[in-house]
ROTI-894878 format. One record per residue: residue number from 1; residue in one letter; x, y, z of N, C-alpha, C, CB in turn. Coordinates in steps of 0.1 Angstrom, whole numbers, m for minus. Glycine has a CB too. Layout:
REM ROTI-894878
{pt NUM; 'A'; {X; Y; Z}; {X; Y; Z}; {X; Y; Z}; {X; Y; Z}},
...
REM end
This chain:
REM ROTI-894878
{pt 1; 'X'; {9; m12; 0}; {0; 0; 0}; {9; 12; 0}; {m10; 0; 12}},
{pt 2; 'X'; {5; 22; m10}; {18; 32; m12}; {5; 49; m8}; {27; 30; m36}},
{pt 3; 'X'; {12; 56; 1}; {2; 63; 8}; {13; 76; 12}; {m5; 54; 23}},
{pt 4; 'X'; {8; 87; 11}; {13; 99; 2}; {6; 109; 12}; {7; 100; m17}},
{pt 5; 'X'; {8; 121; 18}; {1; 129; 30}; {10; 141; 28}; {2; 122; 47}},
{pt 6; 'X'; {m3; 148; 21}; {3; 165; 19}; {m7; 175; 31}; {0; 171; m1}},
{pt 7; 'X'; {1; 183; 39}; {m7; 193; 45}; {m11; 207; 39}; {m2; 195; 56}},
{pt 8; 'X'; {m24; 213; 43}; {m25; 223; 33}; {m21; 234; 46}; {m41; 224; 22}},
{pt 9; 'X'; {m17; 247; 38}; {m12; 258; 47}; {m23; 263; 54}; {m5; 270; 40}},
{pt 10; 'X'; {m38; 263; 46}; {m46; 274; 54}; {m57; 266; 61}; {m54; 286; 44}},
{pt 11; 'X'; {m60; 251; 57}; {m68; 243; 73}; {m61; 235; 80}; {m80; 232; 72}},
{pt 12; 'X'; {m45; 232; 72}; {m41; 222; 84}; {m47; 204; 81}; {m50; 229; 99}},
{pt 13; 'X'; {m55; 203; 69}; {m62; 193; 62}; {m49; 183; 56}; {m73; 201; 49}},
{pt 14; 'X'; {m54; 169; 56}; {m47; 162; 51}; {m51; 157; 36}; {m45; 154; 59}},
{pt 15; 'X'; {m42; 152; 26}; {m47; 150; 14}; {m38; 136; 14}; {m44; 163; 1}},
{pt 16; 'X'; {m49; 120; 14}; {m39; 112; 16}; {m44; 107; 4}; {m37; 105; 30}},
{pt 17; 'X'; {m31; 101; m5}; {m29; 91; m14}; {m31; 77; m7}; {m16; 93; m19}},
{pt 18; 'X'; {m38; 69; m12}; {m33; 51; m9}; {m34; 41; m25}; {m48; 42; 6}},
{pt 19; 'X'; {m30; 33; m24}; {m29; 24; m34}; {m19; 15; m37}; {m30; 29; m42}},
{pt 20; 'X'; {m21; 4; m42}; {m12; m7; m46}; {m1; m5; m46}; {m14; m13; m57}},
{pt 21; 'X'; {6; m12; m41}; {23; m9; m46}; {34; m15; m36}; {28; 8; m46}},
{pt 22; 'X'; {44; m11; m36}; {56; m24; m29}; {53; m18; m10}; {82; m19; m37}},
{pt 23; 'X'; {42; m14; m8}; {48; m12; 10}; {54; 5; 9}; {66; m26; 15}},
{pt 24; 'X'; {61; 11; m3}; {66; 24; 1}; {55; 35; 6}; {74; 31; m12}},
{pt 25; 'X'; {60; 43; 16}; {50; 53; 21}; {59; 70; 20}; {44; 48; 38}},
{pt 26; 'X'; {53; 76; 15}; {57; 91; 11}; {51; 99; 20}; {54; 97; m3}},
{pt 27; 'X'; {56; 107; 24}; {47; 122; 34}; {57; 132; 26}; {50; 124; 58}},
{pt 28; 'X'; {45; 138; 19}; {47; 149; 11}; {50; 163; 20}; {35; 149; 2}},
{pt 29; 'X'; {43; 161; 29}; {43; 171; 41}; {54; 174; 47}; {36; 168; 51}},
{pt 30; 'X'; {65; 165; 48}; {76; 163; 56}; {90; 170; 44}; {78; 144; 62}},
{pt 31; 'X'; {81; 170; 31}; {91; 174; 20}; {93; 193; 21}; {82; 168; 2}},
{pt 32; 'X'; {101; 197; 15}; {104; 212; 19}; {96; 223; 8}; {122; 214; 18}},
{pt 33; 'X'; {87; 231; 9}; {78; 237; 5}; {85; 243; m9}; {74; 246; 16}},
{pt 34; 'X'; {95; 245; m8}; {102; 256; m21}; {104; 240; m28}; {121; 269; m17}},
{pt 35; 'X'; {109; 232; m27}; {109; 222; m33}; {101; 215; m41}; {111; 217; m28}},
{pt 36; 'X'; {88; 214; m32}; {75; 215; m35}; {70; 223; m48}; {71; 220; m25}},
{pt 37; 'X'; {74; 237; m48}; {72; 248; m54}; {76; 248; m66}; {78; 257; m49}},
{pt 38; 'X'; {90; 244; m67}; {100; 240; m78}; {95; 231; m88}; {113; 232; m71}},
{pt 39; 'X'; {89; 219; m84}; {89; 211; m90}; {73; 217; m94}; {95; 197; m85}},
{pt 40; 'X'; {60; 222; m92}; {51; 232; m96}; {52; 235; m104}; {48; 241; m91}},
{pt 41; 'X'; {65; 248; m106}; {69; 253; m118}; {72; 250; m131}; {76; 255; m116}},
{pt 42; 'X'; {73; 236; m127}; {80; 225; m143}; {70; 219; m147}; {93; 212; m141}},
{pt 43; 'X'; {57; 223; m156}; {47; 212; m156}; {56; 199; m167}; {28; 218; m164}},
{pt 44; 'X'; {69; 200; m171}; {73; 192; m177}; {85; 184; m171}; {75; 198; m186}},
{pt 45; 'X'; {82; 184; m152}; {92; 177; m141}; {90; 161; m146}; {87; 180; m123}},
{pt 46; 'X'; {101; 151; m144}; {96; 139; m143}; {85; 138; m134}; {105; 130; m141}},
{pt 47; 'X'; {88; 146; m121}; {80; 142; m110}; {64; 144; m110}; {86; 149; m100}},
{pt 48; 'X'; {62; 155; m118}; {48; 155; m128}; {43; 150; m137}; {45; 162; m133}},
{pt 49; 'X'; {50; 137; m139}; {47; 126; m154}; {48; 114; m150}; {59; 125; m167}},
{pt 50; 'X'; {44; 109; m139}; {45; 96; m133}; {33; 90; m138}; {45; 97; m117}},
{pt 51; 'X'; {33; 77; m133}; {18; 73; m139}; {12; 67; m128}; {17; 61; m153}},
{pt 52; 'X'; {m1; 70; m128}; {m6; 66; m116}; {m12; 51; m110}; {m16; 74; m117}},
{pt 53; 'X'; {m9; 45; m99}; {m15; 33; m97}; {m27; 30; m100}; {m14; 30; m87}},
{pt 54; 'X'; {m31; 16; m104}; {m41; 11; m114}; {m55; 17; m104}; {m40; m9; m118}},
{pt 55; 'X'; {m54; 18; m89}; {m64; 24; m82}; {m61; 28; m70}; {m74; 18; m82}},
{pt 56; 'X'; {m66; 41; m66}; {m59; 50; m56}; {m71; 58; m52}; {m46; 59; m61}},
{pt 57; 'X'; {m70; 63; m41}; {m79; 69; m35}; {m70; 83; m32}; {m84; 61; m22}},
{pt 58; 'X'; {m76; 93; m25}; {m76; 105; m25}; {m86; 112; m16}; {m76; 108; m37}},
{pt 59; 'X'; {m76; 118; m2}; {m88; 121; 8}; {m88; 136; 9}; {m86; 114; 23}},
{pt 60; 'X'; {m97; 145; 8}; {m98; 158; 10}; {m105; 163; 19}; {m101; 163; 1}},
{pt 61; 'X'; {m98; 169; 27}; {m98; 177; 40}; {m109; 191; 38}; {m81; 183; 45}},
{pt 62; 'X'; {m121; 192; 44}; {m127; 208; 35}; {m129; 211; 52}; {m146; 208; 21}},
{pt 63; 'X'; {m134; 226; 53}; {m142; 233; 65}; {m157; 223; 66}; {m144; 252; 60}},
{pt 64; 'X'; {m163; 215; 62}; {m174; 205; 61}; {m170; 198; 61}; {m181; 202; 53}},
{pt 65; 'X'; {m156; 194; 62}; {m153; 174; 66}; {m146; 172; 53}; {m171; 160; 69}},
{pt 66; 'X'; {m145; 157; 57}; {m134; 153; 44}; {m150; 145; 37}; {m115; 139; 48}},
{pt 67; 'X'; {m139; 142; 24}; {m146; 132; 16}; {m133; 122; 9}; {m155; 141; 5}},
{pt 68; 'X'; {m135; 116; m2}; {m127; 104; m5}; {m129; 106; m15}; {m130; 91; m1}},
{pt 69; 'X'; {m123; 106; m28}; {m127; 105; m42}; {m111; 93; m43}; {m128; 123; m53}},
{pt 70; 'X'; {m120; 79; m52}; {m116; 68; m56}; {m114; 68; m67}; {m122; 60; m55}},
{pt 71; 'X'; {m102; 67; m76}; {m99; 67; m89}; {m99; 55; m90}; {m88; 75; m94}},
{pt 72; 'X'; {m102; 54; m109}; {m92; 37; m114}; {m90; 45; m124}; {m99; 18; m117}},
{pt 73; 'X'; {m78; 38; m130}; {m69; 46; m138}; {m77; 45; m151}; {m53; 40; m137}},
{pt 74; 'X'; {m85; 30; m153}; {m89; 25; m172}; {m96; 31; m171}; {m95; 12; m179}},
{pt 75; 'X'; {m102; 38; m163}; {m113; 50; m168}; {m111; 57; m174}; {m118; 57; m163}},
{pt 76; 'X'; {m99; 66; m172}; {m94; 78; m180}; {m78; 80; m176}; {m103; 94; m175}},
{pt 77; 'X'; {m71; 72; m182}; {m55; 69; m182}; {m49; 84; m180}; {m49; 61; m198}},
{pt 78; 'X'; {m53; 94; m190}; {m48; 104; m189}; {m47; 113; m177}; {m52; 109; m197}},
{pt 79; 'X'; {m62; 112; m175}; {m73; 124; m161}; {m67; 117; m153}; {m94; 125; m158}},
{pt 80; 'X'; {m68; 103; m148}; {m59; 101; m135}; {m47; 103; m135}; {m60; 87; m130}},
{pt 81; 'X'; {m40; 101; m142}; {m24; 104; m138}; {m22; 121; m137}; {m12; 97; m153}},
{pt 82; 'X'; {m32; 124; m146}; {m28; 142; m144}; {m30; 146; m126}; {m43; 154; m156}},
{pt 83; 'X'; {m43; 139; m125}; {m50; 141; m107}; {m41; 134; m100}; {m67; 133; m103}},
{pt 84; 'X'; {m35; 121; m102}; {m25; 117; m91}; {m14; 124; m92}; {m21; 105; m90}},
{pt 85; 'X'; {m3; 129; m102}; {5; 141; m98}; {4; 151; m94}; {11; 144; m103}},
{pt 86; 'X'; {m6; 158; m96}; {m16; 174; m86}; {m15; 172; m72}; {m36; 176; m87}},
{pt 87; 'X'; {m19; 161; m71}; {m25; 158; m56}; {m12; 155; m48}; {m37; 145; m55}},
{pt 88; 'X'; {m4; 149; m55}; {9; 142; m51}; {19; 150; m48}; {14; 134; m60}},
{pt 89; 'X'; {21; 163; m57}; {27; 172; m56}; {24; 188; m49}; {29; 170; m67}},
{pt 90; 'X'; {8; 188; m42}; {3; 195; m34}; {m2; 205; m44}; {11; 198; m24}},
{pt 91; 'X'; {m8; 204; m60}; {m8; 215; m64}; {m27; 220; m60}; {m1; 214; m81}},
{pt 92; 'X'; {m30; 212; m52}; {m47; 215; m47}; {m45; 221; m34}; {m58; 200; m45}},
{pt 93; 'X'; {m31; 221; m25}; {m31; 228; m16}; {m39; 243; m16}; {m18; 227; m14}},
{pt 94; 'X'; {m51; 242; 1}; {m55; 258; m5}; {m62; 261; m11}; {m49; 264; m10}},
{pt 95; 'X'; {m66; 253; m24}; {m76; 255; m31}; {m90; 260; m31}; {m77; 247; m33}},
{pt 96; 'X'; {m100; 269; m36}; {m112; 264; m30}; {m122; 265; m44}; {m116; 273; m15}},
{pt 97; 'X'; {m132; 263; m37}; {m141; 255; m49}; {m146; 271; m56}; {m158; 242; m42}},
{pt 98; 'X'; {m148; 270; m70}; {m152; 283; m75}; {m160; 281; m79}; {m146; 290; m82}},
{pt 99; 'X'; {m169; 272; m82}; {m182; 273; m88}; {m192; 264; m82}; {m180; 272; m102}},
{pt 100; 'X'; {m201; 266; m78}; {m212; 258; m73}; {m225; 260; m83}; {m216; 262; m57}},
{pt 101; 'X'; {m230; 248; m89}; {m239; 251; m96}; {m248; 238; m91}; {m235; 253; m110}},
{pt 102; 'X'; {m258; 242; m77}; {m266; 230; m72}; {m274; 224; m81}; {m274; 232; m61}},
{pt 103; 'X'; {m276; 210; m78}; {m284; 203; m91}; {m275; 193; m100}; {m289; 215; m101}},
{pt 104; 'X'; {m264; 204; m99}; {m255; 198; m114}; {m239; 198; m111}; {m257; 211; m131}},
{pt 105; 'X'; {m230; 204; m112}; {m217; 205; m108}; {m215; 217; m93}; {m209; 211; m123}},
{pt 106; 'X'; {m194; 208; m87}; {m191; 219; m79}; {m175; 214; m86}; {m196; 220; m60}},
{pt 107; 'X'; {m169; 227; m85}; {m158; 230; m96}; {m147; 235; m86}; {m164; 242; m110}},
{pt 108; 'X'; {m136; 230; m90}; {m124; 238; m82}; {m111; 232; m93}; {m122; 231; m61}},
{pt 109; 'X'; {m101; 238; m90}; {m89; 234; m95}; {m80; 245; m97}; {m91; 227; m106}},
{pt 110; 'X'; {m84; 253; m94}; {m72; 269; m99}; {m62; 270; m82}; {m86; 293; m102}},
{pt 111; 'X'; {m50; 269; m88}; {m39; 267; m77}; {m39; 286; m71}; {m21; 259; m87}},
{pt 112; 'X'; {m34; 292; m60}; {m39; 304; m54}; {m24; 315; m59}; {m43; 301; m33}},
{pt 113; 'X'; {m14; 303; m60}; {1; 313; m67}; {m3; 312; m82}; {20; 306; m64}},
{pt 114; 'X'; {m7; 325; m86}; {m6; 330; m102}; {1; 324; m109}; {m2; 342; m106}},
{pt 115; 'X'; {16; 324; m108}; {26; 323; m117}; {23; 301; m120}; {46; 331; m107}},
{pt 116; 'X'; {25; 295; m105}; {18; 277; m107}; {6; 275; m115}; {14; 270; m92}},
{pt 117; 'X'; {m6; 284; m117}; {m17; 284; m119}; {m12; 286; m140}; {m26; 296; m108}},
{pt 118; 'X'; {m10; 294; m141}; {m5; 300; m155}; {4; 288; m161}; {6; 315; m153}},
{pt 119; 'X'; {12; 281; m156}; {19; 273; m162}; {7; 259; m166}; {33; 271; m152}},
{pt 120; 'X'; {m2; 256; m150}; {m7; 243; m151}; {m18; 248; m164}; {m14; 237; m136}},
{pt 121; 'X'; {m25; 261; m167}; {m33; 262; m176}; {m30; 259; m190}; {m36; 271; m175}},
{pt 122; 'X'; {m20; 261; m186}; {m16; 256; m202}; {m6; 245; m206}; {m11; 266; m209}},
{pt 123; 'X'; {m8; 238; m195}; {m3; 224; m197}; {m15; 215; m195}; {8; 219; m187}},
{pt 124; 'X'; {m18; 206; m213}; {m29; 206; m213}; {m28; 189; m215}; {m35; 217; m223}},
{pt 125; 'X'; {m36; 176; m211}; {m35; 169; m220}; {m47; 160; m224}; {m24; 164; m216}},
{pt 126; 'X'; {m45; 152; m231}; {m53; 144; m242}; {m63; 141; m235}; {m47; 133; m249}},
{pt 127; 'X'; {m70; 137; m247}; {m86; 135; m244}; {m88; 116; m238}; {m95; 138; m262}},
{pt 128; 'X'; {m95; 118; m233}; {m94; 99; m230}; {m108; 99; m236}; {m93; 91; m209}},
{pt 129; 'X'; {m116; 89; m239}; {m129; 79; m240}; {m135; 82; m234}; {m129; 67; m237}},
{pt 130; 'X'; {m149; 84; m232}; {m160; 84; m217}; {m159; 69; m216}; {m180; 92; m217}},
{pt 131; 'X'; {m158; 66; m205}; {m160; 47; m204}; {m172; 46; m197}; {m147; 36; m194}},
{pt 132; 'X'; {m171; 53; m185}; {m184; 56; m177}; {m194; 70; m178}; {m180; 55; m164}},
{pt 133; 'X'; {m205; 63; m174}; {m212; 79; m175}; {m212; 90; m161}; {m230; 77; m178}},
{pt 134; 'X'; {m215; 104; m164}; {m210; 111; m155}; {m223; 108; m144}; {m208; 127; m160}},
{pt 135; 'X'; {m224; 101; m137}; {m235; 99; m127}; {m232; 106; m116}; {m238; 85; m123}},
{pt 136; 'X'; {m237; 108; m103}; {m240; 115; m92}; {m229; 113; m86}; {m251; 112; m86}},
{pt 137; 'X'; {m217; 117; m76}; {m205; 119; m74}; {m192; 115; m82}; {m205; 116; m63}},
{pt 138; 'X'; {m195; 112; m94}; {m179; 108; m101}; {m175; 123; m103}; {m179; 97; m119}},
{pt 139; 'X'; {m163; 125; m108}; {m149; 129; m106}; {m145; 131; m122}; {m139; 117; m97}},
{pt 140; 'X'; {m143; 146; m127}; {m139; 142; m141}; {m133; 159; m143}; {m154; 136; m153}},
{pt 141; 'X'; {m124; 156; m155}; {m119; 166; m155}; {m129; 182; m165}; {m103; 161; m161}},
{pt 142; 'X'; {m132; 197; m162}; {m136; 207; m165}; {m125; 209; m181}; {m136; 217; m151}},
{pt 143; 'X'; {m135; 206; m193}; {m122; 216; m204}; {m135; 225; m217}; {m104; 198; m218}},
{pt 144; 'X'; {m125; 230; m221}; {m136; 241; m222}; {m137; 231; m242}; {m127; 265; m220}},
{pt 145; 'X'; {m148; 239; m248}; {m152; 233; m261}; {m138; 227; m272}; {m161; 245; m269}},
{pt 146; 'X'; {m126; 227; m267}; {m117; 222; m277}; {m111; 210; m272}; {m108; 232; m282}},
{pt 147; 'X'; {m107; 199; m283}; {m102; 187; m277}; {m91; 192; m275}; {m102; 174; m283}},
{pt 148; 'X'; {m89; 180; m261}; {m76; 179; m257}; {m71; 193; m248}; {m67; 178; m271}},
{pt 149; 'X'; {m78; 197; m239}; {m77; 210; m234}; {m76; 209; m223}; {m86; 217; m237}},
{pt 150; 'X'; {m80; 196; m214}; {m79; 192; m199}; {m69; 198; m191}; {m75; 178; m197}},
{pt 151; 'X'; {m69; 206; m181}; {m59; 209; m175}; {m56; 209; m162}; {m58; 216; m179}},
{pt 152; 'X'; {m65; 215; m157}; {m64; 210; m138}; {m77; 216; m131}; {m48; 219; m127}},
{pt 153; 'X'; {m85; 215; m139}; {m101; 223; m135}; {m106; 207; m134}; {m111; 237; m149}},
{pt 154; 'X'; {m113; 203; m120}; {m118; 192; m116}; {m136; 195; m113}; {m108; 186; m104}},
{pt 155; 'X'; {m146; 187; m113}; {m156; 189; m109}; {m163; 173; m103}; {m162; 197; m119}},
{pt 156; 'X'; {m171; 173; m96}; {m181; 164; m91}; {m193; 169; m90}; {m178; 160; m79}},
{pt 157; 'X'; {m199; 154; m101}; {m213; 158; m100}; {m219; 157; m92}; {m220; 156; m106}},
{pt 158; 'X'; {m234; 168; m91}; {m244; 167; m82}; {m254; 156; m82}; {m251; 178; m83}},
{pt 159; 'X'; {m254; 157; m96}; {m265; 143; m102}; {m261; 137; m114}; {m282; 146; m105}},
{pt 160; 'X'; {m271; 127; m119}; {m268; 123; m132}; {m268; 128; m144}; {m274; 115; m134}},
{pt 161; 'X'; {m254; 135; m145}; {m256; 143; m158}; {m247; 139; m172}; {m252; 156; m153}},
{pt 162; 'X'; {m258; 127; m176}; {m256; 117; m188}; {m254; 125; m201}; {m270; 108; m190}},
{pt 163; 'X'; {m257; 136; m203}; {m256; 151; m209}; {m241; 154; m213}; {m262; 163; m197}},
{pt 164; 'X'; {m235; 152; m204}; {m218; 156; m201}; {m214; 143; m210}; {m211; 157; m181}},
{pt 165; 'X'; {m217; 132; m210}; {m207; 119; m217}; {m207; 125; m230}; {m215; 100; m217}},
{pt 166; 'X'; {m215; 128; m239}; {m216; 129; m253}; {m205; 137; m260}; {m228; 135; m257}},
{pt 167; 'X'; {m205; 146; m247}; {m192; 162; m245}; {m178; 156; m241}; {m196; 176; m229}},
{pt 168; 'X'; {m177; 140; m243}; {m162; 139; m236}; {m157; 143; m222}; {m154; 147; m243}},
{pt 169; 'X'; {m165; 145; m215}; {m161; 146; m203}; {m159; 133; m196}; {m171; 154; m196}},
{pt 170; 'X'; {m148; 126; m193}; {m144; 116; m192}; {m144; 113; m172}; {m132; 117; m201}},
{pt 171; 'X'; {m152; 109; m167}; {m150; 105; m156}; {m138; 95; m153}; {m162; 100; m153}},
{pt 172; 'X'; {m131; 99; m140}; {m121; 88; m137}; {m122; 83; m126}; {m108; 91; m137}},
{pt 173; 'X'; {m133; 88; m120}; {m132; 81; m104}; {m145; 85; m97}; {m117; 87; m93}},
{pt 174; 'X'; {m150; 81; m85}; {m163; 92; m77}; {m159; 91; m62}; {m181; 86; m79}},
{pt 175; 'X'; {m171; 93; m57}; {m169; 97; m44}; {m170; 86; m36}; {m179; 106; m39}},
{pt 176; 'X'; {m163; 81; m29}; {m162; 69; m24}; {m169; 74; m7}; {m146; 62; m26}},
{pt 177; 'X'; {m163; 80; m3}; {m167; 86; 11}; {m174; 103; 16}; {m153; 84; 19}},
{pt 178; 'X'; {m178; 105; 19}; {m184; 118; 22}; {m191; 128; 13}; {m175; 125; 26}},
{pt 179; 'X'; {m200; 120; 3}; {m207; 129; m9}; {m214; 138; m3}; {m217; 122; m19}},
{pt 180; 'X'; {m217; 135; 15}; {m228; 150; 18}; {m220; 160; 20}; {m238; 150; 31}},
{pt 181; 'X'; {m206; 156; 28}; {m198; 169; 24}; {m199; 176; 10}; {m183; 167; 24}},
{pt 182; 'X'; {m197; 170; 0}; {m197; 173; m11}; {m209; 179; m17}; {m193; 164; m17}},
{pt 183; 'X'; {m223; 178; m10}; {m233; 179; m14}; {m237; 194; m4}; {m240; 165; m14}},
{pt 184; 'X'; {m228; 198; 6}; {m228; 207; 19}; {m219; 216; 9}; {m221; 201; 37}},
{pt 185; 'X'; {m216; 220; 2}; {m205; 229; m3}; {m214; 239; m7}; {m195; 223; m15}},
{pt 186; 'X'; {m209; 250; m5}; {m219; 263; m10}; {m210; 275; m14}; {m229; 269; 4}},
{pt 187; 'X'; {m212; 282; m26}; {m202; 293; m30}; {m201; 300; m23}; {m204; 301; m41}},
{pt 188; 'X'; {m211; 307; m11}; {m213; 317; m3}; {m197; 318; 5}; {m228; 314; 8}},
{pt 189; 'X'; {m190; 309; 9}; {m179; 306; 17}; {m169; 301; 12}; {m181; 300; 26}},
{pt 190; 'X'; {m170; 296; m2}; {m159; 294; m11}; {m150; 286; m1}; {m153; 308; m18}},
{pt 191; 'X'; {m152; 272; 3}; {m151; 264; 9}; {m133; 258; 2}; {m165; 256; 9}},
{pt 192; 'X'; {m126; 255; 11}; {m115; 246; 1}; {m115; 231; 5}; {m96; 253; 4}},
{pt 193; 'X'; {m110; 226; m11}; {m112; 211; m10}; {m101; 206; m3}; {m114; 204; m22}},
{pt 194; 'X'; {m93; 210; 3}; {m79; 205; 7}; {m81; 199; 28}; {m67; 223; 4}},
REM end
């Protein structure tokens, strides 16, 4: 079990990785912040091109409690590996959600340093398959009308929005634990998912 623990600066929230692998365990937290930073900067670091285990979880710390979003990778080869190096590399630290649209989507992914945010926007990558449909807490990546545009804008749906598959919006994973957190989120307080 390979398990990965980044702290964020403004709750103190943990973001834990788990998944298959030889026994190694990483605390990202214990790693040195400019380091951290550094390797942000490079959306073209090895350490941002890893590939992600075949299934991994992902825990997010909010002012509402945590929740769990469960990836598998055959869903969307691309969207998960992009989400397990983000997460791995703390670039959701801090975060908070920018768009609440009850009913239908809640949206976050813009990193809070400009200069990390500017680089990840335009580090963009490929389109995967819908395999699954976007049903009521899966996990998929936000890209705007051109293929291949994915970049680090994430959302979870509210409900079944079968609407979104046709659009390529490729789900990679859902909510495994705490969808009422997820369902408690409100723009009024611009809540972070960290």
């Amino acid at each position: 079990m390979k398990t990965l623990r980044t702290l964020t600066t403004i709750l103190l929230a943990a973001v834990v990785i788990a998944g298959c692998g030889n026994g190694d365990s990483v605390d990202a937290a214990n790693t040195d912040a400019t380091e951290r930073n550094k390797v942000l900067m490079d959306a073209d670091s090895p350490e941002m091109k890893k590939q992600a285990p075949a299934a991994f979880m992902a825990r997010f710390d909010t002012n509402k409690g945590p929740f769990v979003i469960a990836v598998e990778r055959k869903l969307s080869p691309h969207g998960a590996d992009r989400f397990y190096n983000l997460v791995r590399n703390g670039y959701f630290d801090g975060n908070k959600f920018f768009r609440v649209l009850p009913g239908f989507i809640v949206q976050w992914g813009m990193n809070g340093d400009p200069a990390i945010n500017k680089i990840w926007s335009e580090s963009r990558i490929l389109d995967d398959p819908v395999q699954i449909s976007n049903k009521k807490g899966t996990i998929t990546f936000a890209k705007p009308g051109s293929p291949n545009a994915r970049s680090t804008h994430l959302f979870i749906n509210y409900a079944d929005n079968n609407n979104l598959d046709g659009q390529g919006f490729a789900p990679f994973g859902h909510v495994s634990e705490g969808m009422e957190v997820v369902e408690a989120i409100n723009s009024e307080y611009k809540q972070a998912p960290n």
